[in-house]
VOSEGU-510313 format. One record per atom (N, C-alpha, C): z, x, y; residue in one letter. Coordinates in nm, 2 decimals, always signed. Example, Ala and Ser with C-alpha at 12.3 -4.5 7.8 and 13.67 -1.06 7.14 Angstrom:
<tilum z="+0.78" x="+1.32" y="-0.57" rest="A"/>
<tilum z="+0.78" x="+1.23" y="-0.45" rest="A"/>
<tilum z="+0.78" x="+1.32" y="-0.33" rest="A"/>
<tilum z="+0.71" x="+1.28" y="-0.22" rest="S"/>
<tilum z="+0.71" x="+1.37" y="-0.11" rest="S"/>
<tilum z="+0.79" x="+1.29" y="+0.00" rest="S"/>
REM end
This chain:
<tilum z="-0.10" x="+7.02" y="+1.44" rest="X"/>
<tilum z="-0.11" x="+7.09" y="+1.31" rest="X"/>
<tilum z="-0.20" x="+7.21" y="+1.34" rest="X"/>
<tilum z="-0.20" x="+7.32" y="+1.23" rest="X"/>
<tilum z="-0.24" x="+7.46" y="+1.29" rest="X"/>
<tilum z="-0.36" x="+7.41" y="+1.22" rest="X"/>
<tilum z="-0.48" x="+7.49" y="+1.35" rest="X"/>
<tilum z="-0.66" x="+7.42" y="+1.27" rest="X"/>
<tilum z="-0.65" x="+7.51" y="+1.10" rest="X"/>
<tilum z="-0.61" x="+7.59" y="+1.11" rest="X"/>
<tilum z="-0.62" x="+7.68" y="+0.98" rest="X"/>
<tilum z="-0.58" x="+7.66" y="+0.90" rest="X"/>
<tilum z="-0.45" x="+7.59" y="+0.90" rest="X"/>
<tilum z="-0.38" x="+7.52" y="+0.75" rest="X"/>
<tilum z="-0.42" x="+7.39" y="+0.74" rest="X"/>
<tilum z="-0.52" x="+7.29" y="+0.84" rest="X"/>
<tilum z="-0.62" x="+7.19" y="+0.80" rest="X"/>
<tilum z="-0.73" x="+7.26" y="+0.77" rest="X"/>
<tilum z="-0.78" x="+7.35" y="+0.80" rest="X"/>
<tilum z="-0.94" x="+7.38" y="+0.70" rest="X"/>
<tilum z="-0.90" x="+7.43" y="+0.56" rest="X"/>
<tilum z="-0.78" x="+7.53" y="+0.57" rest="X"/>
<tilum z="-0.75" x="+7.59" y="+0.42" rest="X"/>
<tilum z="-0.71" x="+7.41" y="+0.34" rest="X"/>
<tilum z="-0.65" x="+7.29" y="+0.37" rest="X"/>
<tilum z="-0.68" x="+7.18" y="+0.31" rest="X"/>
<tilum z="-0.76" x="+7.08" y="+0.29" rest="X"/>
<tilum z="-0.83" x="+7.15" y="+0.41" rest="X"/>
<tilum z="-0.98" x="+7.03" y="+0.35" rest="X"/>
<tilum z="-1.03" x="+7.10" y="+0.24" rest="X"/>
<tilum z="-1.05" x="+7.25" y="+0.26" rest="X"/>
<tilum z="-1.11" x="+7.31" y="+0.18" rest="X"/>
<tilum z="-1.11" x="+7.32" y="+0.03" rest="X"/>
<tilum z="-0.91" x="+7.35" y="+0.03" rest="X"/>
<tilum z="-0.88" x="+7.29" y="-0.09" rest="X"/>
<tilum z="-0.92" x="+7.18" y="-0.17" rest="X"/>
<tilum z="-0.91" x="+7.06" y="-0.12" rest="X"/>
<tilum z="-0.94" x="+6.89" y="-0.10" rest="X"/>
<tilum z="-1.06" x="+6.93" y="-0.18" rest="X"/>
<tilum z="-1.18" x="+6.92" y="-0.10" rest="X"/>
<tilum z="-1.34" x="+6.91" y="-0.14" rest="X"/>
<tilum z="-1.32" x="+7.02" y="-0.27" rest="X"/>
<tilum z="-1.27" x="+7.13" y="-0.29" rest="X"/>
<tilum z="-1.28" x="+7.17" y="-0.42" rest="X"/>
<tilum z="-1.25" x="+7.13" y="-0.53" rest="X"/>
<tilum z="-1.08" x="+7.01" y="-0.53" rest="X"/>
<tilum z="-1.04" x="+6.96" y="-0.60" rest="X"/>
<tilum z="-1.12" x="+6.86" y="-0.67" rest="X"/>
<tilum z="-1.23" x="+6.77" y="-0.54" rest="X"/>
<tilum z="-1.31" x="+6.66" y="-0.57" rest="X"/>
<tilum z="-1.45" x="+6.71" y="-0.62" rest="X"/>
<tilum z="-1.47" x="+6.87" y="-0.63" rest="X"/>
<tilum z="-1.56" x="+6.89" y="-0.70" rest="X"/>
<tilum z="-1.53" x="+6.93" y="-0.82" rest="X"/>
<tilum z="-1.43" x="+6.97" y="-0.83" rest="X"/>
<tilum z="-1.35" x="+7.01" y="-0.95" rest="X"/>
<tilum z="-1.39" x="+6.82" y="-1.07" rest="X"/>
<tilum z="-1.31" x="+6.76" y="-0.99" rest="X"/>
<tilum z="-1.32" x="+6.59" y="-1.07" rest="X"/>
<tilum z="-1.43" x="+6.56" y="-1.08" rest="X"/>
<tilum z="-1.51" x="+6.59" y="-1.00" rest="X"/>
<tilum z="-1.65" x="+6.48" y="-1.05" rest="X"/>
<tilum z="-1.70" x="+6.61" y="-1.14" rest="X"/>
<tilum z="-1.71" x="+6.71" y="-1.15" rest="X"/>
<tilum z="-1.76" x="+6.81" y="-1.29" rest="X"/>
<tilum z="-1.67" x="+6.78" y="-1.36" rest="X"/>
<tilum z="-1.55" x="+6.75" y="-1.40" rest="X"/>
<tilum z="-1.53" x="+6.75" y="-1.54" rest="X"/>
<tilum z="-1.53" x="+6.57" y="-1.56" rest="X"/>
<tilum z="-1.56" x="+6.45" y="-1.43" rest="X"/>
<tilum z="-1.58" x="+6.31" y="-1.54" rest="X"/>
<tilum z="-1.74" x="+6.33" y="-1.58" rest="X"/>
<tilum z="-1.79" x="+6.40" y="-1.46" rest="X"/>
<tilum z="-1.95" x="+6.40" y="-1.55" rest="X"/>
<tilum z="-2.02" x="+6.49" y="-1.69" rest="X"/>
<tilum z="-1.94" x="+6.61" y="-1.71" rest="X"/>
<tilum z="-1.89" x="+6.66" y="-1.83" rest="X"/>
<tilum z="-1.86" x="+6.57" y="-1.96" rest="X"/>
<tilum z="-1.71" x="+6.49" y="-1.91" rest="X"/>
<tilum z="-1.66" x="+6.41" y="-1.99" rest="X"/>
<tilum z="-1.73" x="+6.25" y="-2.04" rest="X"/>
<tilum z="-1.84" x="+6.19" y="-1.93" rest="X"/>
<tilum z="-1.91" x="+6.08" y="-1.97" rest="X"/>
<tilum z="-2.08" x="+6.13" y="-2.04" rest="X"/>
<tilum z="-2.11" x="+6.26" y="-1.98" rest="X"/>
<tilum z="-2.22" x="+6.31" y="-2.12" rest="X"/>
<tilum z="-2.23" x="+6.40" y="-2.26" rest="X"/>
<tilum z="-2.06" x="+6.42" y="-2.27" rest="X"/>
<tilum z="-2.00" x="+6.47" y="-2.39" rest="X"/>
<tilum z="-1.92" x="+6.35" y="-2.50" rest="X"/>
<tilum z="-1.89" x="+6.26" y="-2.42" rest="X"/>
<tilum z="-1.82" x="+6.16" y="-2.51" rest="X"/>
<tilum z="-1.89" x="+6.00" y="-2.51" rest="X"/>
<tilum z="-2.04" x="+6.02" y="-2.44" rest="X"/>
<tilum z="-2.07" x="+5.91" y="-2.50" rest="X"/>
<tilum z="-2.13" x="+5.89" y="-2.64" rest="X"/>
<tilum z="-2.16" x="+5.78" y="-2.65" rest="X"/>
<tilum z="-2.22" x="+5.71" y="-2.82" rest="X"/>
<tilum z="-2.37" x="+5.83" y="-2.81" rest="X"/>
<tilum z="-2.39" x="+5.83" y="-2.94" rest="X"/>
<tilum z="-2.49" x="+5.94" y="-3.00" rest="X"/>
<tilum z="-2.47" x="+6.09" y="-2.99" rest="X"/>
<tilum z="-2.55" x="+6.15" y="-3.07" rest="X"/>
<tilum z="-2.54" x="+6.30" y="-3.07" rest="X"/>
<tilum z="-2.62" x="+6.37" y="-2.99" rest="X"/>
<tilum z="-2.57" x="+6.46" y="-2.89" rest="X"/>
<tilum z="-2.65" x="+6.52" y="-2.79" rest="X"/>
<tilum z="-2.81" x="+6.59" y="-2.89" rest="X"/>
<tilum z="-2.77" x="+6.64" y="-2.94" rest="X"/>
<tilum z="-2.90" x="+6.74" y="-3.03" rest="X"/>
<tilum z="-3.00" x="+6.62" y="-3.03" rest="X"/>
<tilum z="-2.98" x="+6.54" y="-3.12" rest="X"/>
<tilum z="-3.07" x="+6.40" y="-3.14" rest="X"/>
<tilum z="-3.13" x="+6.32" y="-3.01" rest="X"/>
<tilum z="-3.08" x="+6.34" y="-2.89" rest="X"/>
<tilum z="-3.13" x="+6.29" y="-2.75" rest="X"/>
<tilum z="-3.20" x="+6.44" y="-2.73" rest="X"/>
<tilum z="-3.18" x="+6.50" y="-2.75" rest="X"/>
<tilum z="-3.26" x="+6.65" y="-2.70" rest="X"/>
<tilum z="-3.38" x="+6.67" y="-2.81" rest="X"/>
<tilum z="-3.35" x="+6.63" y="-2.88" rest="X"/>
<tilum z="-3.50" x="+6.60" y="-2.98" rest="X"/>
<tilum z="-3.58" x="+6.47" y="-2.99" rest="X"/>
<tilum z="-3.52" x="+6.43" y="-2.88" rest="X"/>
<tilum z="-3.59" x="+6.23" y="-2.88" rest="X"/>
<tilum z="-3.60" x="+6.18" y="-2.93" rest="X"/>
<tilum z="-3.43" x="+6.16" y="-2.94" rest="X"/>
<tilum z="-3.38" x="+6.03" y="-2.99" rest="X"/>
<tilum z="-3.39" x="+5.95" y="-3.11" rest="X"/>
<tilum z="-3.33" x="+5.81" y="-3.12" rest="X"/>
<tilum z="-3.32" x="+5.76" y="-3.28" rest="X"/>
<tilum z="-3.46" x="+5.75" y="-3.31" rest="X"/>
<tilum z="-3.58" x="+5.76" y="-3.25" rest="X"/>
<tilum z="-3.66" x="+5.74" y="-3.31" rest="X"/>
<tilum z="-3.79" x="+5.87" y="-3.38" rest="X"/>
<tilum z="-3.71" x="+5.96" y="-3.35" rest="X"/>
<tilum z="-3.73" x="+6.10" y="-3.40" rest="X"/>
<tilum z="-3.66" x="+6.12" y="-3.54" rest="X"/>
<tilum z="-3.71" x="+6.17" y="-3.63" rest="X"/>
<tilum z="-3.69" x="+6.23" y="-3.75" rest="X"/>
<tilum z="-3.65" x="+6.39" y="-3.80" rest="X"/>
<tilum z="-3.58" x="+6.45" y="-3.69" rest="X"/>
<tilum z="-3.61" x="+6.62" y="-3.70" rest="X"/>
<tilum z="-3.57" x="+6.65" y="-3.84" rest="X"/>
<tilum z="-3.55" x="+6.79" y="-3.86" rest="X"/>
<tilum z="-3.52" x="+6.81" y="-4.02" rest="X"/>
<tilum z="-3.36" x="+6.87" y="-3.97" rest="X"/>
<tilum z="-3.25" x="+6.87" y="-4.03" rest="X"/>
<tilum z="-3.15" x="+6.93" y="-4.03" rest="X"/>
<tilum z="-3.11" x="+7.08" y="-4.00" rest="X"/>
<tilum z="-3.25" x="+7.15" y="-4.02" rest="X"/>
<tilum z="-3.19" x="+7.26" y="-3.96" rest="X"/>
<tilum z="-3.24" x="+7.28" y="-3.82" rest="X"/>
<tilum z="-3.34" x="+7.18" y="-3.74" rest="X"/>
<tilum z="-3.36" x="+7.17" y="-3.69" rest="X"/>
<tilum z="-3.28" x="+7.14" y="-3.58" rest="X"/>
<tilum z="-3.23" x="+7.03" y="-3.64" rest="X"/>
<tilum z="-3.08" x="+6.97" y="-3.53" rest="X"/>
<tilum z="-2.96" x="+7.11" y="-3.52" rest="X"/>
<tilum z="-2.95" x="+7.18" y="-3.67" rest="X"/>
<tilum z="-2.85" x="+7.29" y="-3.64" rest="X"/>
<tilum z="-2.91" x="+7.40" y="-3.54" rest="X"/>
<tilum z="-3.02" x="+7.44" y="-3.50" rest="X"/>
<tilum z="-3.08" x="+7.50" y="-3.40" rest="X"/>
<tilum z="-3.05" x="+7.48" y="-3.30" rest="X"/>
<tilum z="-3.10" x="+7.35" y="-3.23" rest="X"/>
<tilum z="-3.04" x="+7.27" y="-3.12" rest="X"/>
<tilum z="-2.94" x="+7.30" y="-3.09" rest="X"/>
<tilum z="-2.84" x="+7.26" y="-3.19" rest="X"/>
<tilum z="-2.64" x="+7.29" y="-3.15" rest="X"/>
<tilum z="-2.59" x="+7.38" y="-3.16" rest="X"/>
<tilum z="-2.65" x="+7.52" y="-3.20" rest="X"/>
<tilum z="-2.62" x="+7.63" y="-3.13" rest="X"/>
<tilum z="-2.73" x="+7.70" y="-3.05" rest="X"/>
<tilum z="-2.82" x="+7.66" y="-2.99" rest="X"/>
<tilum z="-2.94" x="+7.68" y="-2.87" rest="X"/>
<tilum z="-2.81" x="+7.61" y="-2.75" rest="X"/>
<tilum z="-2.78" x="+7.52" y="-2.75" rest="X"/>
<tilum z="-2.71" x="+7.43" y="-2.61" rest="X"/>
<tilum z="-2.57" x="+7.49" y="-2.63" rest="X"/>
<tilum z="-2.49" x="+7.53" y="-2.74" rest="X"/>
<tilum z="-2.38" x="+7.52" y="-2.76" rest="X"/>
<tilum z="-2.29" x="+7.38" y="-2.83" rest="X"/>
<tilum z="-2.38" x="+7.35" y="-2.84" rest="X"/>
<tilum z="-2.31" x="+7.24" y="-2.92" rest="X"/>
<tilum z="-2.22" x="+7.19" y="-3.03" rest="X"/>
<tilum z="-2.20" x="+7.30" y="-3.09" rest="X"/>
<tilum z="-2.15" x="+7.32" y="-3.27" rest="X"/>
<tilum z="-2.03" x="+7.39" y="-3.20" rest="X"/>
<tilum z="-1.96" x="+7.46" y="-3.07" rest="X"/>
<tilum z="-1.87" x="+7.50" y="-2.98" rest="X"/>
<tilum z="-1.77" x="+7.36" y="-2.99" rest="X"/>
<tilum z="-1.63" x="+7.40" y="-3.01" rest="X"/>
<tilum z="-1.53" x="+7.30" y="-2.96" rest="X"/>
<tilum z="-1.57" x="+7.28" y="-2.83" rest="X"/>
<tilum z="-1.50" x="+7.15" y="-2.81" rest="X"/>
<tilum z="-1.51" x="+7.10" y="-2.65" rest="X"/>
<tilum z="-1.46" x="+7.13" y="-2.52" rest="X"/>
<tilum z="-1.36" x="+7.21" y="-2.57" rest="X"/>
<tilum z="-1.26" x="+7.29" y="-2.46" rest="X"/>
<tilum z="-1.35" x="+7.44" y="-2.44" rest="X"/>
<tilum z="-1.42" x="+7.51" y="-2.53" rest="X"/>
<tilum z="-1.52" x="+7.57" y="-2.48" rest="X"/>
<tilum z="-1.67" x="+7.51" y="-2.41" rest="X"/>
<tilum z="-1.69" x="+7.43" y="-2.47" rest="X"/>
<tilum z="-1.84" x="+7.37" y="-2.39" rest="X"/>
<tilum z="-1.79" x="+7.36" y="-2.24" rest="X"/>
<tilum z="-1.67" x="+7.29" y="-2.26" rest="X"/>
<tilum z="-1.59" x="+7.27" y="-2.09" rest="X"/>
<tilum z="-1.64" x="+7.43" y="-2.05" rest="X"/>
<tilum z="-1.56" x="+7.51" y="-2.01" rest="X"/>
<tilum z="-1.52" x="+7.63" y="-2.00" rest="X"/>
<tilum z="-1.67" x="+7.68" y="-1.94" rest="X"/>
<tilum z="-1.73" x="+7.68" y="-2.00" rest="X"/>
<tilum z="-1.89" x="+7.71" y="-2.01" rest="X"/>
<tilum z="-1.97" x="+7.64" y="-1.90" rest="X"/>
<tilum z="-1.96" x="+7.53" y="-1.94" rest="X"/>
<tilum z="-2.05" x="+7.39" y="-1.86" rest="X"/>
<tilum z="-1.96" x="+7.45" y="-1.69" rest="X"/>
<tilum z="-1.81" x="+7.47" y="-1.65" rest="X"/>
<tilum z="-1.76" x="+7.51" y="-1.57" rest="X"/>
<tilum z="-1.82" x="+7.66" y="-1.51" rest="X"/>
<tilum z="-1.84" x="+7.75" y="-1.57" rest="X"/>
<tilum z="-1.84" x="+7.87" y="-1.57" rest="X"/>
<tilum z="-2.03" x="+7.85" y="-1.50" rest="X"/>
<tilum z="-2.11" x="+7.83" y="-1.55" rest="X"/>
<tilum z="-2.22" x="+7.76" y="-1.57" rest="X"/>
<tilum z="-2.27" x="+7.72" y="-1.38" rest="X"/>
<tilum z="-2.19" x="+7.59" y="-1.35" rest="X"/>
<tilum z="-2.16" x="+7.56" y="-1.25" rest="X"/>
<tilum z="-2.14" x="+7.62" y="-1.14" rest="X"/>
<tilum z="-2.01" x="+7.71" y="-1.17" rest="X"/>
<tilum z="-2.00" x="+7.79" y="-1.08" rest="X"/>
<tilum z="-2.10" x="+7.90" y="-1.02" rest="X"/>
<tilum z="-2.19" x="+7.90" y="-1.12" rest="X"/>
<tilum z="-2.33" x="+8.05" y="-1.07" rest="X"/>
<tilum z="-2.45" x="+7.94" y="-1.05" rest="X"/>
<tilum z="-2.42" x="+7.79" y="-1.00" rest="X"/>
<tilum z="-2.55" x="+7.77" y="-0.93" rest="X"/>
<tilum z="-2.62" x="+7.69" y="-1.06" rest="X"/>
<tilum z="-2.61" x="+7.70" y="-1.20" rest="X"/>
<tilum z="-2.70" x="+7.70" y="-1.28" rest="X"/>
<tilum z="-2.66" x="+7.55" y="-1.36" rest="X"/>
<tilum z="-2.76" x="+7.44" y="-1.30" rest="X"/>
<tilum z="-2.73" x="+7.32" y="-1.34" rest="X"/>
<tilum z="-2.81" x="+7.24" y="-1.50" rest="X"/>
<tilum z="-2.80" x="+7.38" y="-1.54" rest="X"/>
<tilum z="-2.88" x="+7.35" y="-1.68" rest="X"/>
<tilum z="-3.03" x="+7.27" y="-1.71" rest="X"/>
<tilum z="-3.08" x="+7.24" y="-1.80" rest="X"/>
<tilum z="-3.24" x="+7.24" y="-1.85" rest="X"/>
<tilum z="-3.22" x="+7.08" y="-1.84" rest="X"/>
<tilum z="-3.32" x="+7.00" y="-1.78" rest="X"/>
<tilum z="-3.35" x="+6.87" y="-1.83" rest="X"/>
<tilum z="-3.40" x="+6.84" y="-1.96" rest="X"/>
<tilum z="-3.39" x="+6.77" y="-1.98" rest="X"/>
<tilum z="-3.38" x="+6.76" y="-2.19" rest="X"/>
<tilum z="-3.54" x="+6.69" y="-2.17" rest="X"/>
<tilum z="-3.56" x="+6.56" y="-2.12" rest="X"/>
<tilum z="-3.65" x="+6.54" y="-2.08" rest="X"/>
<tilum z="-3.81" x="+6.59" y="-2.03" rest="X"/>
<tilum z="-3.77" x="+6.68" y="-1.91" rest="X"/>
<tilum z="-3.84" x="+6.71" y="-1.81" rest="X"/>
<tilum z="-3.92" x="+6.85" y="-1.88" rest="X"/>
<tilum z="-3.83" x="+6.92" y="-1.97" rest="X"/>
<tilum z="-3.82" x="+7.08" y="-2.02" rest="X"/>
<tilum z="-3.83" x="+7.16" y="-1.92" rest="X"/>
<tilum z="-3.72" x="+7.15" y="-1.78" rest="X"/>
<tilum z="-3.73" x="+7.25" y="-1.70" rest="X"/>
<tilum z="-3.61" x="+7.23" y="-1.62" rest="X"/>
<tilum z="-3.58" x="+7.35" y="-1.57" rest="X"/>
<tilum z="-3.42" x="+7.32" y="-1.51" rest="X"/>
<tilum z="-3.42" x="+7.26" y="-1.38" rest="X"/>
<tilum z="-3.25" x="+7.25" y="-1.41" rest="X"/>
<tilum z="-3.24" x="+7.10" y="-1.24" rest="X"/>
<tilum z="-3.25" x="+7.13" y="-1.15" rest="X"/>
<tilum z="-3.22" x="+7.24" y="-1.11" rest="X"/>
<tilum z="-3.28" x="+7.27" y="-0.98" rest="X"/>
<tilum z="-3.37" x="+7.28" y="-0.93" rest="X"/>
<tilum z="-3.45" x="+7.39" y="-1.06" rest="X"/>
<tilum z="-3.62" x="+7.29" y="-0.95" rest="X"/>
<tilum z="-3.66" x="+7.18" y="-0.96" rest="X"/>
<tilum z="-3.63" x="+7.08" y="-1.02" rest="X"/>
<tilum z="-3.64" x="+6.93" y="-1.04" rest="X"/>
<tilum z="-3.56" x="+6.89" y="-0.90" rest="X"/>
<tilum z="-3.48" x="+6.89" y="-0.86" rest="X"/>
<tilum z="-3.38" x="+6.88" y="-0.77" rest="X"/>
<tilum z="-3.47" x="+6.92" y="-0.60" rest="X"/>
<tilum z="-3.53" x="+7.06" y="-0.64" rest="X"/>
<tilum z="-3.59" x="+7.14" y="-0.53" rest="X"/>
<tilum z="-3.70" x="+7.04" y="-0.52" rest="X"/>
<tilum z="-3.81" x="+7.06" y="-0.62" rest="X"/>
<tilum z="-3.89" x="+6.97" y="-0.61" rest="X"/>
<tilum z="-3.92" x="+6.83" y="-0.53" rest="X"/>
<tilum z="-3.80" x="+6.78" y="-0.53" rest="X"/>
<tilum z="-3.80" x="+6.66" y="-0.46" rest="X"/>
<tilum z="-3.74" x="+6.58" y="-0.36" rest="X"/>
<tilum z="-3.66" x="+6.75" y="-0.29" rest="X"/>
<tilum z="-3.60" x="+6.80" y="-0.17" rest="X"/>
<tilum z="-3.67" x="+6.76" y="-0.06" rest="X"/>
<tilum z="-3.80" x="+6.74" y="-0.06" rest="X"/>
<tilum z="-3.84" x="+6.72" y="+0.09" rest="X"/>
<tilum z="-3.86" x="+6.57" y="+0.13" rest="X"/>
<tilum z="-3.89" x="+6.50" y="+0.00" rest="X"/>
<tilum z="-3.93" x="+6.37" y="-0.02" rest="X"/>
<tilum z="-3.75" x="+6.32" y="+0.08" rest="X"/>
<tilum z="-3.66" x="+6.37" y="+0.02" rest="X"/>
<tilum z="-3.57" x="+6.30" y="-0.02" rest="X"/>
<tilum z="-3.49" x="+6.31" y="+0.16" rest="X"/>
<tilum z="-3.55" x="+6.44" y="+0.23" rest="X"/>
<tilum z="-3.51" x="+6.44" y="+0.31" rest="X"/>
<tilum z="-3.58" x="+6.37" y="+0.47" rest="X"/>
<tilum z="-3.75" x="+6.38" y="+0.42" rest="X"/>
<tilum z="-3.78" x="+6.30" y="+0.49" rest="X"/>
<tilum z="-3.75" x="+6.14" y="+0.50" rest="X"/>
<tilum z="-3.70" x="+6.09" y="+0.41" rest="X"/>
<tilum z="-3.67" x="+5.98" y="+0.37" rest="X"/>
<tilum z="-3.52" x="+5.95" y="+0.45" rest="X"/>
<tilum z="-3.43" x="+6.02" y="+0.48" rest="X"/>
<tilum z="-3.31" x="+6.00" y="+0.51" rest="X"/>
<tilum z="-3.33" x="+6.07" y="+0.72" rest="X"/>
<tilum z="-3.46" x="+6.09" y="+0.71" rest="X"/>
<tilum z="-3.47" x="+6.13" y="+0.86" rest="X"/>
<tilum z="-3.51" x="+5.99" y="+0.97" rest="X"/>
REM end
Protein backbone atom coordinates (compact mmCIF):
# COMPACT_ATOMS: atom_id res chain seq x y z
CA UNK A 1 0.00 0.00 0.00
CA UNK A 2 1.17 3.57 -0.89
CA UNK A 3 2.79 5.12 2.75
CA UNK A 4 0.69 8.34 1.72
CA UNK A 5 -2.76 7.01 1.23
CA UNK A 6 -2.00 5.11 4.78
CA UNK A 7 -1.03 8.40 6.59
CA UNK A 8 -3.86 10.45 4.66
CA UNK A 9 -6.06 7.34 6.55
CA UNK A 10 -4.78 7.16 9.71
CA UNK A 11 -5.08 10.77 9.69
CA UNK A 12 -8.46 10.81 8.61
CA UNK A 13 -9.15 7.85 11.29
CA UNK A 14 -7.74 9.80 14.51
CA UNK A 15 -9.85 12.81 13.25
CA UNK A 16 -13.00 10.92 12.92
CA UNK A 17 -12.22 9.46 16.63
CA UNK A 18 -11.77 12.88 17.74
CA UNK A 19 -14.52 14.10 16.00
CA UNK A 20 -16.69 11.10 18.42
CA UNK A 21 -15.37 11.50 21.58
CA UNK A 22 -16.18 15.65 21.27
CA UNK A 23 -19.57 15.23 20.36
CA UNK A 24 -20.31 11.86 23.15
CA UNK A 25 -18.60 14.22 25.65
CA UNK A 26 -20.73 17.25 24.50
CA UNK A 27 -23.72 14.98 24.40
CA UNK A 28 -23.21 13.24 28.12
CA UNK A 29 -22.66 16.98 29.73
CA UNK A 30 -25.58 18.52 27.76
CA UNK A 31 -28.10 15.81 28.39
CA UNK A 32 -27.51 14.76 31.74
CA UNK A 33 -30.16 15.18 34.77
CA UNK A 34 -30.04 18.85 36.13
CA UNK A 35 -29.59 22.28 34.75
CA UNK A 36 -26.09 23.35 33.74
CA UNK A 37 -26.59 27.14 35.11
CA UNK A 38 -27.58 25.58 38.64
CA UNK A 39 -24.24 23.30 38.71
CA UNK A 40 -22.38 26.58 37.68
CA UNK A 41 -23.97 28.27 40.56
CA UNK A 42 -23.46 25.33 43.05
CA UNK A 43 -25.90 23.27 42.71
CA UNK A 44 -29.24 22.10 44.44
CA UNK A 45 -28.11 23.51 47.38
CA UNK A 46 -27.80 27.01 46.19
CA UNK A 47 -30.66 29.33 46.04
CA UNK A 48 -29.63 32.01 43.15
CA UNK A 49 -32.38 34.49 42.12
CA UNK A 50 -33.85 33.97 38.56
CA UNK A 51 -32.23 36.45 36.92
CA UNK A 52 -29.35 35.35 38.11
CA UNK A 53 -29.67 31.85 36.62
CA UNK A 54 -30.81 33.96 33.28
CA UNK A 55 -27.24 35.59 33.38
CA UNK A 56 -25.55 32.40 33.60
CA UNK A 57 -27.52 31.02 30.40
CA UNK A 58 -26.62 33.64 28.31
CA UNK A 59 -22.88 34.21 29.93
CA UNK A 60 -22.12 30.16 28.75
CA UNK A 61 -24.73 30.10 26.04
CA UNK A 62 -27.01 28.23 27.43
CA UNK A 63 -30.54 29.70 26.58
CA UNK A 64 -28.88 28.81 22.60
CA UNK A 65 -30.64 25.71 20.92
CA UNK A 66 -28.48 22.70 21.11
CA UNK A 67 -27.43 22.33 17.60
CA UNK A 68 -25.79 25.75 18.21
CA UNK A 69 -24.10 25.16 21.62
CA UNK A 70 -22.87 22.02 19.40
CA UNK A 71 -21.51 24.24 16.70
CA UNK A 72 -19.84 26.43 19.20
CA UNK A 73 -18.58 23.89 21.81
CA UNK A 74 -16.98 22.43 18.13
CA UNK A 75 -15.84 25.65 16.84
CA UNK A 76 -14.49 26.41 20.44
CA UNK A 77 -12.42 23.15 20.32
CA UNK A 78 -11.03 23.57 17.34
CA UNK A 79 -8.92 27.03 18.52
CA UNK A 80 -7.43 25.16 21.43
CA UNK A 81 -9.97 26.65 23.96
CA UNK A 82 -11.24 23.93 26.39
CA UNK A 83 -13.55 26.24 28.24
CA UNK A 84 -13.66 27.58 32.16
CA UNK A 85 -13.92 24.97 35.04
CA UNK A 86 -17.18 25.70 36.75
CA UNK A 87 -15.59 24.66 39.85
CA UNK A 88 -11.96 25.70 39.76
CA UNK A 89 -13.03 29.47 38.05
CA UNK A 90 -10.24 29.08 35.64
CA UNK A 91 -9.77 27.56 32.37
CA UNK A 92 -8.72 23.88 31.42
CA UNK A 93 -5.88 24.36 30.14
CA UNK A 94 -4.13 25.75 32.69
CA UNK A 95 -5.66 23.37 35.03
CA UNK A 96 -4.53 20.71 32.54
CA UNK A 97 -0.87 22.69 32.21
CA UNK A 98 -0.74 22.88 35.72
CA UNK A 99 -0.58 19.36 36.32
CA UNK A 100 1.43 18.47 33.21
CA UNK A 101 4.59 17.67 34.92
CA UNK A 102 3.18 15.77 37.81
CA UNK A 103 1.45 13.72 35.35
CA UNK A 104 4.40 13.11 33.26
CA UNK A 105 6.81 12.40 35.73
CA UNK A 106 4.51 9.87 36.88
CA UNK A 107 4.25 7.95 33.63
CA UNK A 108 8.32 8.13 33.29
Amino acid sequence: MNPLRLILRRLLSGIGVLWGAATLTFLAINLSAGDPAMAILGGPGANPSAELIAQVRAEYGLDQPLIVQYGQYLGRLAQGDLGDSYNLRRPVGQVISGQLGATVQLSL
